[in-house]
C-alpha positions as CSV (number, residue, x, y, z in Angstrom):
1,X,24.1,-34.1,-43.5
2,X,20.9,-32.9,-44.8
3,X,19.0,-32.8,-41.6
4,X,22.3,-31.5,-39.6
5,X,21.6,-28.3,-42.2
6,X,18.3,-28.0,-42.0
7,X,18.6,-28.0,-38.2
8,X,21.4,-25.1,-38.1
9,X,19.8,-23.3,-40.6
10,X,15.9,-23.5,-39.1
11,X,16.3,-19.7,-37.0
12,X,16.0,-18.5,-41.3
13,X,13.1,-20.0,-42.4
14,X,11.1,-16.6,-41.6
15,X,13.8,-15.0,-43.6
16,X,13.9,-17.5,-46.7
17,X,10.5,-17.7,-47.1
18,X,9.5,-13.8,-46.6
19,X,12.4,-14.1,-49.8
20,X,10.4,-16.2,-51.5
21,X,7.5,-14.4,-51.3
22,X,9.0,-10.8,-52.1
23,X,10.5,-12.5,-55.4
24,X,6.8,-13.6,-56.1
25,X,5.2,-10.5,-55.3
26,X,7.9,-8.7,-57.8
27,X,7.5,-11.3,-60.3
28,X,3.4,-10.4,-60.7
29,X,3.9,-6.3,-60.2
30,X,6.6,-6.5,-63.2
31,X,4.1,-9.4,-65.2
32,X,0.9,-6.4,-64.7
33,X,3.6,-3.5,-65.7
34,X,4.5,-5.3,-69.1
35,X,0.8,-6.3,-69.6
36,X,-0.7,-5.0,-73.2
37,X,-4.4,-4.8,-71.6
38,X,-2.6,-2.8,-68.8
39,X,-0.5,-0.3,-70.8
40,X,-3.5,0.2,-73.2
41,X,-6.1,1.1,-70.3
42,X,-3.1,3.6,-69.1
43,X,-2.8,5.1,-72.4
44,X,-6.6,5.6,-73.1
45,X,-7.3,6.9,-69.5
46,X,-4.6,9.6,-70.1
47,X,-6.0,10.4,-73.2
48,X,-9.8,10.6,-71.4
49,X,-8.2,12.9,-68.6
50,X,-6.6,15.5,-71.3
51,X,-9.9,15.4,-73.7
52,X,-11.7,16.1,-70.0
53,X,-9.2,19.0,-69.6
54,X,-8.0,17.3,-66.6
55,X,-4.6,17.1,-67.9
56,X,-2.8,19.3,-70.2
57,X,-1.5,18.0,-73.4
58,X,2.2,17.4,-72.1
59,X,1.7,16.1,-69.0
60,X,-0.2,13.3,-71.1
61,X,2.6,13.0,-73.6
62,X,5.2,12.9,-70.5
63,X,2.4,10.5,-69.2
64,X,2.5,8.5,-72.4
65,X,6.3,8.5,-72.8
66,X,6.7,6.9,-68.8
67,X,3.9,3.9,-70.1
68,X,6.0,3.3,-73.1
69,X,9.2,3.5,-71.5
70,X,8.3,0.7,-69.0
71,X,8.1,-1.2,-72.4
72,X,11.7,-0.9,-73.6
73,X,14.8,-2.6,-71.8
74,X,17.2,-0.5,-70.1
75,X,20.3,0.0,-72.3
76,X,19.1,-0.7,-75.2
77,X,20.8,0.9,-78.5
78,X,19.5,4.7,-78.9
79,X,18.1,5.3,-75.4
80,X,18.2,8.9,-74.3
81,X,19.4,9.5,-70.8
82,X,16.5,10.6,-68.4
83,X,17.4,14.5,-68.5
84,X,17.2,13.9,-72.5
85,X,20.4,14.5,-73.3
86,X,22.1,12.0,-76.0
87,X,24.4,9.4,-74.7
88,X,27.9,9.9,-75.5
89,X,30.9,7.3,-76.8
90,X,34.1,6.8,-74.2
91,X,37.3,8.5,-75.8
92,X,38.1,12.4,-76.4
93,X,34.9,13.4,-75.4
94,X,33.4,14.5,-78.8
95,X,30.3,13.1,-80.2
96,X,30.4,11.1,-83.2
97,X,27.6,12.5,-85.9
């Protein structure tokens, strides 16, 4: 049965193994995102770039909080939304404070 399968399913090869290879690809980007050598070099050329005048001082701090934010998971408890604004609880609508 295994070779009947392999046979009817040979036409997706290309497909399953450009899969495979996408999933590595990803798998290394997100591995050099999360990277402490990485995010430091980031953070010290954005500081190099403002102390150059290259920058101003809040596009490095937007610069910095974009670096940092790739190190926190999504969702986690006291995340701001991305137009800063605070998240709000389900129900009549009023924050709780």
């Amino acid at each position: 049965m295994d070779i009947l399968w392999a046979l009817l399913t040979l036409p997706y090869a290309p497909v399953r193994g450009l899969t495979a290879v996408v999933k590595v690809i990803a798998r290394e980007a997100e591995s050099q995102q999360h990277n402490p050598a990485n995010v430091r070099r980031e953070l010290e050329e954005l500081d190099r770039a403002a102390a150059a005048g290259d920058i101003t001082e809040r596009e490095r701090d937007r610069g910095q909080q974009r670096v940092l934010d790739r190190l926190t998971p999504p969702g986690g408890r006291g995340t701001r939304r991305a137009d800063g604004g605070a998240r709000r609880r389900a129900g009549n609508g009023r924050q709780k404070g």
